[in-house]
Each structure stands twice: as C-alpha cells, then as structure tokens.
C-alpha positions in Angstrom: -53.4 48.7 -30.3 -49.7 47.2 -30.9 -51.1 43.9 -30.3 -53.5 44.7 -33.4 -50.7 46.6 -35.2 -48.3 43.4 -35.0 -51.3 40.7 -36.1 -52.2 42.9 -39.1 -48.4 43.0 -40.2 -48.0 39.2 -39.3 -51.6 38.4 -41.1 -50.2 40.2 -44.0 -46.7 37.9 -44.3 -48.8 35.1 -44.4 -50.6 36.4 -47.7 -47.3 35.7 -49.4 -48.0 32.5 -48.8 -51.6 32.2 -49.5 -51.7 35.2 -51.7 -53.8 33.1 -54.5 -56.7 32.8 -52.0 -57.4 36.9 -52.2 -58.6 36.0 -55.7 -62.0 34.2 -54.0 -62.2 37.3 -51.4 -63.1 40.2 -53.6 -66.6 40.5 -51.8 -64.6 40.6 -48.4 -63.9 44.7 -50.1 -66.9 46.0 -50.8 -67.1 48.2 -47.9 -64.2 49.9 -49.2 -66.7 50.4 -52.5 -69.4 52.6 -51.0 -71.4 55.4 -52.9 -70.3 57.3 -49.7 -66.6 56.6 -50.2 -66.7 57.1 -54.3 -67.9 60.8 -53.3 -64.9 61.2 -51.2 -62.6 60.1 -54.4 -61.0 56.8 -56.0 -57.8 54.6 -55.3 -57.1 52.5 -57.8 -55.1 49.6 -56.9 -53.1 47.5 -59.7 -51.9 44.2 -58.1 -48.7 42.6 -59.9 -48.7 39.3 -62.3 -49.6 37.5 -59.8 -53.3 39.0 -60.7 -56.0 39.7 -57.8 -54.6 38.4 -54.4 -54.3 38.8 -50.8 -51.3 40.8 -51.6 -53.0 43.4 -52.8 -55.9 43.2 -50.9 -53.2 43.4 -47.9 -52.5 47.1 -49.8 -56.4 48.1 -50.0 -56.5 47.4 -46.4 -53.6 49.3 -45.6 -54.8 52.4 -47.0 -57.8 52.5 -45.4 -56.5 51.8 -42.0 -54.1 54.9 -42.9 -57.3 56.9 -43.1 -57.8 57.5 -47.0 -61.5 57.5 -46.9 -61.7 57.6 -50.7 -63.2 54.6 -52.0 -60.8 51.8 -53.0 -60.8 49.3 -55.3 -58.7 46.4 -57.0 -58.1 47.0 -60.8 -57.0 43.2 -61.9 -55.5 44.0 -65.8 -54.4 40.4 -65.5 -56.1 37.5 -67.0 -57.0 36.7 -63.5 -55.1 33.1 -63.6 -51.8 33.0 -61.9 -50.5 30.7 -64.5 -50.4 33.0 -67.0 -48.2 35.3 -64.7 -45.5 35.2 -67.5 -48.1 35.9 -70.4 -49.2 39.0 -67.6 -45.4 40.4 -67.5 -44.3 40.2 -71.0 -48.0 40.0 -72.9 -46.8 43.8 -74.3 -50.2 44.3 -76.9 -52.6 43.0 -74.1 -51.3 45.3 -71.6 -51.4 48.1 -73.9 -55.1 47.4 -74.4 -55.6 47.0 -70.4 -53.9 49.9 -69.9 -56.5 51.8 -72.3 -59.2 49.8 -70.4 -57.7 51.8 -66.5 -57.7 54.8 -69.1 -62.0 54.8 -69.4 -62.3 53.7 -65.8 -60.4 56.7 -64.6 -62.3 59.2 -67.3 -65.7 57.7 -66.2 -65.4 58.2 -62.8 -64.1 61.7 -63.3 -67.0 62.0 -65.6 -69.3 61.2 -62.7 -67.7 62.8 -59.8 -66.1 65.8 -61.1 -63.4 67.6 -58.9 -62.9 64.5 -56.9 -59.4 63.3 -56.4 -58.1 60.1 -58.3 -55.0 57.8 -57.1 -53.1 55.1 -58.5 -51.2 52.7 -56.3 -49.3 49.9 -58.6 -47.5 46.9 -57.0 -44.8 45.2 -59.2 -46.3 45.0 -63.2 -48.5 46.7 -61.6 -46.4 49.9 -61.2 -45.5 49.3 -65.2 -49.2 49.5 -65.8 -49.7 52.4 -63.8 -47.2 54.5 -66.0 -48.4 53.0 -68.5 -52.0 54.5 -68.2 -50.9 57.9 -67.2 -49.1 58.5 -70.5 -52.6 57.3 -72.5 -54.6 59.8 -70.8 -55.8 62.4 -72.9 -55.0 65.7 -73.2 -56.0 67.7 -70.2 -57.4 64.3 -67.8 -54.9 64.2 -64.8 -55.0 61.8 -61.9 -53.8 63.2 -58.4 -50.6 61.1 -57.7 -49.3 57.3 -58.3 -47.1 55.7 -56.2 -45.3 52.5 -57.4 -44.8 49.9 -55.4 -41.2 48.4 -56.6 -42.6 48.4 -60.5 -41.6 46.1 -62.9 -40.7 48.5 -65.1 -36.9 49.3 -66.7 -35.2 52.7 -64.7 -34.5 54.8 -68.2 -38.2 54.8 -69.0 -39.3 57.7 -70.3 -42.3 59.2 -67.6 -42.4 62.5 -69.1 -45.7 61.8 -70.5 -47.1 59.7 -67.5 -45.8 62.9 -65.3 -47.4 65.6 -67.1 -50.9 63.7 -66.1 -50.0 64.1 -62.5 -50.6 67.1 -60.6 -48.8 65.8 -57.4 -46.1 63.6 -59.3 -45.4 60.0 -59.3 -43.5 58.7 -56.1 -41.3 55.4 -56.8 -40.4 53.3 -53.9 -37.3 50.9 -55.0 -35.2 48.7 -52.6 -31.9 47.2 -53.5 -33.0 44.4 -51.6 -35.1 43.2 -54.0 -32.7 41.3 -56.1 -34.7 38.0 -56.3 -37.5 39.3 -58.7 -36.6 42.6 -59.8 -32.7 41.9 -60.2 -32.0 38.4 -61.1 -35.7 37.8 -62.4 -35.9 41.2 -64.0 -32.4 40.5 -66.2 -33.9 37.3 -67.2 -37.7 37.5 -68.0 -37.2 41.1 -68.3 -39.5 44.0 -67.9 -42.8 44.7 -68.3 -41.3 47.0 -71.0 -39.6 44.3 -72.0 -35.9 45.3 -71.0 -33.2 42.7 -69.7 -32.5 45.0 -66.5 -32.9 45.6 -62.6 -35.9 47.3 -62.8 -36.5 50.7 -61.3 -38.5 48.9 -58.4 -35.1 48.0 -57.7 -32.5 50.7 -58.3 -34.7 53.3 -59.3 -35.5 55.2 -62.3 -32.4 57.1 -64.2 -33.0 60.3 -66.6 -33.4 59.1 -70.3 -31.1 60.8 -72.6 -32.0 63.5 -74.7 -34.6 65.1 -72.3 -34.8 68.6 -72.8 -35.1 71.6 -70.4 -38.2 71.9 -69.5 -38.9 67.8 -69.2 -35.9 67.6 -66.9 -37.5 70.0 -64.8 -40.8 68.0 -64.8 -38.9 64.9 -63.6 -37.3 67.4 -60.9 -40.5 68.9 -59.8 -42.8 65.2 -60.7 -40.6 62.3 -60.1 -40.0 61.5 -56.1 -38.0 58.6 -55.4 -38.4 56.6 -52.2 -35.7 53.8 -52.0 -35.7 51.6 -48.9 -34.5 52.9 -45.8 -33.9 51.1 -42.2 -36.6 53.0 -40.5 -39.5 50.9 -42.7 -38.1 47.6 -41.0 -40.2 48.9 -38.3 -43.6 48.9 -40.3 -43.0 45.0 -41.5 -40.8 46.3 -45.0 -37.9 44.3 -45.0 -37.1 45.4 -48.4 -38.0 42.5 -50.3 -40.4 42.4 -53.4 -43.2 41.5 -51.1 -43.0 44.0 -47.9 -43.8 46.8 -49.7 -47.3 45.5 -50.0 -47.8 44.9 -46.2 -50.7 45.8 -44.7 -49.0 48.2 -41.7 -46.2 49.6 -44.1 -49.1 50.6 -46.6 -50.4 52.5 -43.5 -47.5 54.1 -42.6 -45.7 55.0 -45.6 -48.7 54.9 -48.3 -51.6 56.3 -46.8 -49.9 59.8 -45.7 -49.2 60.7 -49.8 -53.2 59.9 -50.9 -54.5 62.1 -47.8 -55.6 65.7 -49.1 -53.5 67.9 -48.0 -50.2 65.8 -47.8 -49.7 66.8 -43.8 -48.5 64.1 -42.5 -44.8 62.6 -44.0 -45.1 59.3 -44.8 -43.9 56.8 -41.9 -45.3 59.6 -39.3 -48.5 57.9 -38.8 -49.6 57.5 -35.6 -50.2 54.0 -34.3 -53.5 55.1 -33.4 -54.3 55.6 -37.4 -52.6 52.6 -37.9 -54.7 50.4 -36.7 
C-alpha cells in the first residue's frame, strides 16, 4: 500500500515533465465518466494554460483514489495548444465566453440529474476560470463547492458574486512558495484578470474595499483559505505551483471537501483510501 502510495506520488512528478502527453490520454478517463458515476454527481476539473495534461489528469485521478465516486471530468476552456498558453492567461473576451460555455455545462447536467451535487476543482487559470463561472450563473443555479488550486487570479478580487453560487463556499489553497509562476510570473504576465500582482494562489485573497455588511459576512461564512502548511510535504506538496496537483496530495487534502458529508478533514485520509 505505501509502496503504491509513493509510485503514484512519484508517477505524478514526472507529469510535470511530460505533462503535454495527458493531452493524447483523455480516453485513459472514461471510467471516471460512467452513467453510474454522473448519478452519483459531477467534478468538474479546469486544468491551467497549460490546457488538457497529465497534470490534471494527475488531479482527476487523485480524487477518485480519495473516494469521490461522482463522475469526473476534464473541462479544457483552453484552445487545447500549449503554445497559445499566453493567449490562454491573458485572452480576457475568450475566457469570458469559455466561462459562459462551463456555465451551460453545469445548468445541463443539473437539468438532467436534478438534486445531485456539482464540484469545481480549478488548477492555476484554471482557478480564475472557476470564479469566473460561479459569478455567471444565474440567479438561483448553485454548485456545491470549488476549490482552487493556487489560481491565477489577483487576491482583491471581488468573489461576492462567485460565493453567493456556493452553498459550501469556495476553499483557496495558496503557498508562498510559489514565487516562480504566481509571484515573479504573475507581476509580469499578470493575471488572468489581468492584474500585475502575486496572485491569490500565492498569498491569498484580501477583502476588496467597499464591501458592505452583509458581503463581508459571506466572505466570512464562504471564503476558506488553505495556505501551505508543512504537514502537506508529506502527501508530495512541496509548495510549488505544481504539487498541488499531485496525484496523492489531491487524495489527501482534495478528496475529503467533495465527499458528502464533509467528515473527514482534509489530510486525514487514510492510506488505505489513498491508494
């Protein structure tokens, strides 16, 4: 069991390296697609500009092996080519429409499996995205929780909107560690918002100014922040950009916040669910 725990967390540093390859293994997913696993609910997973890879395959994977039994799929809102990753980040009227795009995928499932639970797990842009589909949901469609994986996205965002369409919240993991992309590179490409900042994958998100009462009690009650701690070393999250979408830290600290009832804290899982 540790012996599988430790390949799975090795396999999935070597996706960094090879991560343009997941975009040829889509099929290698489908039994995480099932008619028996839509009935159960939906993860939708939003990979970062890198578009469709083993990255965030390594996150599908992850989940499962944490016991979400929903189905799960990859939402690519990218143009698919990894060249384009800059186009992907700052492309701000394409994203817009892709973010419209999760919008109908979300209200068609829901349409078709009414009741069931819907989650949104964003890596990098695709955290931005994420928040950037919650606030275009219409009036009265809400998804169960999104987590961000270190988004791309500027920390004085306004998620007032994208928190209202949340009944659990939005929970943002961060890591100062991540200075490469989301500090240096996030202060000179910008955001996916298009700010010149550390994003809040990085240092987290701060209240926007003139909130009122009641929306600074939705960011109290909505809003969890996660930063990096020492104990996620242990799951194969060093605190770079890229650790947070390892296969056994997905497991560990992901798959605990989709489950049902929210039992188990995330990191608890045991390492027989983990593998």
């Amino acid at each position: 069991m540790q012996i599988r725990r430790f390949a799975r967390g090795c396999h999935s540093i070597l996706g960094i390296f090879l991560h343009p390859v997941g975009r040829f293994l889509g099929p290698l997913l489908d039994h995480l697609r099932t008619p028996e696993r839509l009935e159960r609910g939906l993860v939708l997973v939003l990979p970062g500009i890198e578009a469709e890879s083993c990255l965030n395959h390594g996150i599908a994977r992850g989940l499962a092996d944490g016991g979400v039994d929903a189905a799960i799929e990859i939402f690519d809102w990218t143009t698919g080519i990894i060249l384009l990753f800059w186009y992907h980040l700052r492309g701000w009227r394409r994203n817009v429409a892709q973010a419209e795009r999760l919008v109908r995928r979300i209200i068609a499932y829901q349409a078709a499996y009414p009741g069931r639970a819907v989650h949104l797990v964003g890596h990098s842009g695709g955290g931005a995205m994420t928040i950037l589909a919650l606030e275009r949901l219409p009036a009265g469609v809400v998804v169960t929780n999104a987590v961000l994986l270190q988004a791309a996205i500027s920390p004085g965002y306004n998620l007032v909107n994208a928190l209202r369409h949340s009944t659990r919240g939005i929970y943002n993991f961060s890591s100062l560690r991540d200075i490469f992309f989301l500090g240096i590179g996030s202060c000179i490409a910008a955001t996916v918002d298009g700010r010149f900042t550390p994003a809040a994958g990085m240092i987290g998100f701060r209240l926007p100014g003139a909130l009122t009462a009641s929306e600074r009690e939705i960011y109290s009650a909505k809003l969890h922040e996660m930063p990096f701690r020492p104990a996620m070393i242990a799951s194969f999250h060093l605190g770079g950009h890229m650790g947070a979408a390892n296969r056994v830290f997905v497991a560990e600290w992901i798959a605990p916040l989709l489950k049902p009832d929210q039992a188990a804290e995330p990191g608890s899982v045991s390492q027989r669910d983990a593998i």
